[in-house]
C-alpha positions, 0 to 999 in steps of 0.5 A: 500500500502507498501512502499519499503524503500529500493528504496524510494527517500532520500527525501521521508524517511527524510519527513517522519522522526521524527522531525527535531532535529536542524535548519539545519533540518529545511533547508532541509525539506523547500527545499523540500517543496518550488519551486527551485524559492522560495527557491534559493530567501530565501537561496540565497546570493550575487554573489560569496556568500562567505559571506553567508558561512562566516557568519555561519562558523565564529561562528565556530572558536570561542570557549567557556571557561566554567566555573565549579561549578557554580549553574545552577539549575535555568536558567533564558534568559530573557532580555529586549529590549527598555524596552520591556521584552522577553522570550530569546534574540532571535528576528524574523528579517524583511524577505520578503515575507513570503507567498511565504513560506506559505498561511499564511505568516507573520500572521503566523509568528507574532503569533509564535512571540507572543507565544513565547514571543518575538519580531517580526520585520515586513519586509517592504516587507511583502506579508502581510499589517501592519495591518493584522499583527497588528490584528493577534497576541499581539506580540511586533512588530517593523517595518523594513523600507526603504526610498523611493524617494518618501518621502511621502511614507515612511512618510505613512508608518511609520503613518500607523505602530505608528497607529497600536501599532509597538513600534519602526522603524528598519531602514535599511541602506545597501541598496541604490542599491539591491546587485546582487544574482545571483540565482533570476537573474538566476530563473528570479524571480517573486514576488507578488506586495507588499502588503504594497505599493498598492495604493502609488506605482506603484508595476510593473517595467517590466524587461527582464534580470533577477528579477523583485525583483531587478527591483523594488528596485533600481526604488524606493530605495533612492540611495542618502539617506545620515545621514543628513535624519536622522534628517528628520525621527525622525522629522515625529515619536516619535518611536524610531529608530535603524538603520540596517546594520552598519558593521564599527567603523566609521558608529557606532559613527556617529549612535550614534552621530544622536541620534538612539535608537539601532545599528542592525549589520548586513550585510543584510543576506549577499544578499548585499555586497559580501566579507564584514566581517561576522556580528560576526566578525564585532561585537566586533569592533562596540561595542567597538566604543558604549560603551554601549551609546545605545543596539547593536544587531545582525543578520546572521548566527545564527543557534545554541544555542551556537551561540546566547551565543557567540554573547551575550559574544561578546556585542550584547544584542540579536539577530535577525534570518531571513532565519531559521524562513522562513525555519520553517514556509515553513516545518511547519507553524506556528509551525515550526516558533515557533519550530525553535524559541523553539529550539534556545531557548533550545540549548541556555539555555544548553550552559548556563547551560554548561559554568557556566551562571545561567542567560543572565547578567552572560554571559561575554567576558571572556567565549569566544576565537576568532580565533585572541586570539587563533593564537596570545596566539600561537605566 
């Protein structure tokens, strides 16, 4: 049979096209492959989702200042996070649900993680268990978690992670109610029981008006979870703690002061609060308030090399990526995942090359110009 290119569907030719070159690609060929549902639910944001641009177009207002005739022969992205050497400072960030995107889901994704020789943060809500993904792979793992009402079942959860090798807990703080995405209340979307919880929760909260998603986090998230249960945690683990969702000066010092091993800022992929600052926007002010007492990291909108260099130049020590690893295990499984890492990687290591960093401890807040630099050297 001849296909007629001349009337095949836009769709059908960029299916049939060569590899996606960038993550953008990679996008498109998952909206393709997934249901209207699960696609909305991956890519969606909060209400009027201006932060769900803005944290992608932020990166675009910062410029690079390269630097000339520096020996780039060799380059090296290596770093280390919490003693745990990797690749590049590229982290897969805690997504949910990654069957919804592929059979395989986050067994998939955790042996992409190992193959490229980075980190895997595990969502807490997994379509996989901790320990199918403790079992898939030899990834250094971290494990996202939240604080329930119930404290006995985070208690389960963080014994079930620290027995099966995950090397720290990712504590995320910007959720004592789901924000309202718009999209799965429109698709009334519908997700499995998380895996991780059967046997310890009830999974089916019924709901009539809008996602069942919703529903079940704010019966169960801990809306009143405050620093002092900093204290409550770290009393029941010896694994270290970073804490996920700080966008402020304010929140950074007091992280600091209860004794977390890592700062995550973050605005939650911007599926929370509408209108909060885009998280390299909000970088800067966060690192300034450390001062390098504990590593900071960042995740939301990192789709180019050049954005995982602009994020470095500004003082996180890495970076986490969340909807673009989902989108490449949608298109392609786990060889999306690690493409999409690969590509990162690629792209990263040019922008090395091309503003004078022969390795990650080379690249300073001198390489970089904000938009604020950049309007007050008009002034």
């Amino acid at each position: 049979m001849l296909l007629d290119f001349d009337s095949a569907p836009d769709s059908l030719l960029f299916q049939m096209a060569a590899e996606p070159v960038n993550l953008n690609e990679f996008q498109e060929l998952a909206r393709l492959a997934l249901p209207k549902m699960y696609y909305d639910f991956y890519a969606g944001g909060a209400e009027d989702e201006h932060t769900l641009k803005e944290n992608v177009e932020a990166f675009h207002r910062i410029t690079f200042r390269p630097r000339i005739l520096v020996d780039v022969s060799r380059i090296d992205l290596s770093t280390t996070i919490l003693d745990y050497k990797i690749s590049a400072p590229i982290i897969i960030a805690p997504t949910a649900l990654h069957k919804l995107a592929n059979p395989e889901g986050e067994v998939a994704t955790a042996r992409a993680a190992a193959s490229c020789n980075t980190i895997m943060v595990l969502s807490f809500t997994s379509s996989s268990t901790i320990e199918e993904v403790a079992a898939s792979s030899n990834a250094v793992r971290f494990y996202q978690l939240y604080v329930f009402k119930k404290r006995d079942i985070t208690a389960t959860l963080v014994q079930r992670a620290e027995r099966n090798g995950f090397k720290a807990l990712v504590l995320t703080v910007d959720t004592p109610r789901l924000g309202r995405r718009e999209a799965d209340i429109k698709n009334k979307m519908i997700t499995p029981p998380l895996k991780n919880l059967e046997g310890l929760l009830s999974t089916k909260v019924s709901s009539d008006t809008g996602s069942n998603f919703e529903a079940d986090a704010n019966e169960t998230m801990d809306a009143s979870l405050s620093w002092k249960d900093l204290e409550w945690l770290r009393s029941i683990t010896n694994l270290p703690i970073l804490i996920k969702g700080i966008l402020t000066r304010e929140d950074a010092i007091k992280a600091v002061e209860v004794g977390v091993a890592g700062i995550i800022v973050s605005n939650h992929g911007a599926r929370q609060l509408d209108y909060s600052p885009a998280t390299i926007s909000a970088l800067e002010e966060v690192v300034h308030a450390v001062k390098g007492r504990v590593p900071i990291l960042m995740d939301g909108g990192v789709r180019r090399g050049t954005d995982v260099f602009k994020a470095l130049a500004l003082g996180a020590q890495a970076v986490l990526i969340g909807r673009p690893v989902v989108y490449g295990l949608a298109a392609k499984g786990e060889y999306g995942v690690r493409r999409v890492i690969e590509m990162l990687k690629d792209e990263f290591e040019l922008t090395m090359a091309l503003t004078g960093c022969p390795s990650v401890k080379h690249i300073t807040r001198k390489h970089v110009r904000t938009e604020h630099e950049r309007i007050h050297s008009m002034l």
